[in-house]
N, C-alpha and C positions, 0 to 999 in steps of 0.2 A: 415424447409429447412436444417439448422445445426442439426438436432434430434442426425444422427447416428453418430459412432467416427470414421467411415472409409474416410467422408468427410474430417474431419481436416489432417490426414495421407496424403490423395492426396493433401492438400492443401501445408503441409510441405513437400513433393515429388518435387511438382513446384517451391515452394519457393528455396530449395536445391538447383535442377536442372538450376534453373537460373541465379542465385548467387555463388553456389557455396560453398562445407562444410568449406573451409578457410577462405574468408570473411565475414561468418557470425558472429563471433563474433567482429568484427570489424566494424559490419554495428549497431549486438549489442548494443555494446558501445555508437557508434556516438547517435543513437537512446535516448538513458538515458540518453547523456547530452543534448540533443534538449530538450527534457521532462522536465528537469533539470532547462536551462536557460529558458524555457515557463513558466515554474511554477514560477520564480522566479522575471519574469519581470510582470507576474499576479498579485503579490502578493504589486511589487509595483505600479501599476495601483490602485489595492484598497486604498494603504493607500496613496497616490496623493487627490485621490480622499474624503479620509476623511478629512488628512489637509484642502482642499479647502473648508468642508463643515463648519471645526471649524472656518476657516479664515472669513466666510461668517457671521457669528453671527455676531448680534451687541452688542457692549460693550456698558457697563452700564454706565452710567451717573456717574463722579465725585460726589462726596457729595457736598453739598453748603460749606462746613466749608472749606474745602480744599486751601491751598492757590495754585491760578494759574501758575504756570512753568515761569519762566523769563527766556529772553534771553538775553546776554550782546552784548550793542549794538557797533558798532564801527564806528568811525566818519567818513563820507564821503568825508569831503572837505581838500584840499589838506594840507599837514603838513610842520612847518615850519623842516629845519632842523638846527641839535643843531649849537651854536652858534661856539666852537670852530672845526668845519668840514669845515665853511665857510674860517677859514682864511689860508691862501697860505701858505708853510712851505719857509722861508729864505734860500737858500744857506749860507753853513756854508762855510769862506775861513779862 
């Protein structure tokens, strides 16, 4: 259907004609940064998508010898407070 080069001439005749010779480089452009940000939101689709596949593994078991993580614990029940907070301050005359 495309074979001969007289096709693409009429084809850029239309395109011209409807457009227009001054905003074609303007539509250009817009065009190459579509392309641009498409490629680039692609690109981070792949690598989303490999994160997720390292995130997916399972990690290896601890060695036995290992000693287990602590955590520092903190008291629950209520605290006294310090001794000299509790006492009243005296007016001084």
């Amino acid at each position: 259907m495309w074979d001969a080069p007289w096709h693409w001439v009429v084809l850029a005749l239309v395109v011209i004609a409807l457009f227009g010779y001054k905003r074609m480089p303007d539509a250009a452009r817009s065009l190459g940064r579509s392309l641009r940000i498409f490629r680039t939101e692609i690109k981070g689709m792949t690598d989303d998508d490999a994160a997720r596949a390292a995130k997916s593994q399972p990690e290896l078991p601890q060695a036995p010898d290992a000693p287990a993580p602590t955590v520092p614990t903190v008291p629950s029940g209520p605290s006294d407070p310090p001794a000299d907070a509790a006492k009243p301050e005296s007016p001084s005359s």
